[in-house]
N, C-alpha and C positions, 0 to 999 in steps of 0.2 A: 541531427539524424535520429531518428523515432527506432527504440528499439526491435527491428520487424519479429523476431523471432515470438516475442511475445502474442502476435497477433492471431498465432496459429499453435498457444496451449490451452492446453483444459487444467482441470480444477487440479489436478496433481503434479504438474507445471509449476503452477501459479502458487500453488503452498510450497513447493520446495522452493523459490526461489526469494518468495517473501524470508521463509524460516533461513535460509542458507547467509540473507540480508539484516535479518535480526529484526525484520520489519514487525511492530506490534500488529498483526492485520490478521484476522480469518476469512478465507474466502468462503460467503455464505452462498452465493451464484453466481453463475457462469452463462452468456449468453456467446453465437456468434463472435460478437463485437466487443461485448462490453461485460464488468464484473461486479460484482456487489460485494463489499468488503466491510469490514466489522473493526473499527483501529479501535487500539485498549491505550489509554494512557497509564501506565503503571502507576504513577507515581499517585493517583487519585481515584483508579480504578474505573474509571470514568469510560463508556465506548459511543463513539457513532459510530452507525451505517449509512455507508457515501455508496452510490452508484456511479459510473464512471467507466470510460472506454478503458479498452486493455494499453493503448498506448498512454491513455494519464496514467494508468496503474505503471507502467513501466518508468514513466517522467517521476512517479509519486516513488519507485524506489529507487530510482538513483538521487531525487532530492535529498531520501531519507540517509542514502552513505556518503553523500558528500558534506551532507552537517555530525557525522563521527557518530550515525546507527546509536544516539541515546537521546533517550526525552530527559531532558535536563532544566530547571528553576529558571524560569525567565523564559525558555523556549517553550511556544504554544506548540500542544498537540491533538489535534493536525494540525498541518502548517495552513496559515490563515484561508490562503488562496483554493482552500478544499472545503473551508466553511460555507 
């Protein structure tokens, strides 16, 4: 089940919940639908900008706490399927 609530925040929403998640993400736009976000790999300093519906953005932060919210040696960031 797609998390609906997301489908109906704006940009101040969507930053508290990334930061509340520990998610490395800036939200650089906000449509209707869909978000544009900025992932930081700490560990290289490294960022894309992925565009993307609010419900991947919401599947993109439960991926990120169900592998324990840290970019860690061996784990890619972002997770491939966003490449």
């Amino acid at each position: 089940m797609k998390v609906r609530w997301i489908e109906m925040s704006g940009t101040a929403e969507l930053e508290t919940v990334s930061q509340d998640n520990q998610l490395p993400a800036t939200i650089e736009e906000i449509g209707q639908t869909w978000v544009r976000v900025r992932l930081t790999d700490h560990q290289t300093s490294r960022t894309r900008t992925l565009s993307m519906g609010k419900s991947d953005f919401a599947d993109l932060i439960l991926h990120w706490r169900a592998q324990g919210a840290t970019s860690t040696p061996g784990r890619p960031w972002p997770p491939a399927q966003l490449t």
